[in-house]
C-alpha positions, -999 to +999 in steps of 0.1 A: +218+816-112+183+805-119+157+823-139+121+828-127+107+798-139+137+775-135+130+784-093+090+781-097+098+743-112+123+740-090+105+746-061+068+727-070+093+698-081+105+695-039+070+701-030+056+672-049+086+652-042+077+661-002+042+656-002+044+622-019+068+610+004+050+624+036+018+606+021+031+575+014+047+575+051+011+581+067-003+555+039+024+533+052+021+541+094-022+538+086-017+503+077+007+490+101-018+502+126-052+489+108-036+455+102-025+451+140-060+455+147-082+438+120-056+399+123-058+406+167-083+381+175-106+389+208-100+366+240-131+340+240-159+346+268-156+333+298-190+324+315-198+328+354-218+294+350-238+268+327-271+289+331-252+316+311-236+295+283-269+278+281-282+314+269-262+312+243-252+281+233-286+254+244-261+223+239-234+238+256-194+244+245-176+213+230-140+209+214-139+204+176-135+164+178-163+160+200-189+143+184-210+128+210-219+135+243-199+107+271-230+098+295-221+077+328-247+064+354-241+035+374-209+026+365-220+022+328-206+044+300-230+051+271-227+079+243-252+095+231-262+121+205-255+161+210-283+176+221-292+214+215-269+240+194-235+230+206-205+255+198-178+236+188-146+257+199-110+246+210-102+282+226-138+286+237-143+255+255-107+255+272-119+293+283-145+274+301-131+241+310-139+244+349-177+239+339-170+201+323-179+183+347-177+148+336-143+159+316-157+142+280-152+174+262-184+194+265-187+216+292-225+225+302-240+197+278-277+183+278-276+146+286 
């Protein structure tokens, strides 16, 4: 049989032991959520046409390796220098491939 203050201890000793467990479970469930959501990346914008990514971006939406812009008139190819601010983006430009138009890796560029 326990005395008084053998139970008290007793007792407090499974409360502690309790609480520290249920907080390290919600510390625990807290982060599991919090991570999920802070290393989910958001889907890149699509655009309804060049007007609209010219908004944002003057030069347009280019891959990373594009370094200058493919020009063809006439049946001759020239390069020339980007032009405006140009957002270079592998998963942003392939969001809005459609609007390439000459297929040289910059969709809605300034020529």
């Amino acid at each position: 049989m326990l005395t008084y203050p053998q139970a008290v201890n007793l007792t407090r000793s499974r409360l502690v032991r309790s609480l520290g467990i249920a907080a390290a479970t919600t510390a625990l469930a807290a982060s599991v959520v919090l991570g999920g959501a802070s290393t989910a990346q958001a889907a890149p914008t699509v655009y309804k046409n060049c007007t609209a990514v010219q908004k944002v971006y003057s030069g347009g939406i280019a891959k990373k390796s594009v370094t200058k812009n493919k020009v063809t008139s006439k049946g001759k190819t020239t390069y020339r220098a980007l032009k405006g601010t140009v957002k270079k983006d592998d998963a942003l430009y392939n969001a809005n491939k459609k609007m390439d138009a000459d297929a040289d890796g910059i969709a809605c560029e300034k020529s």
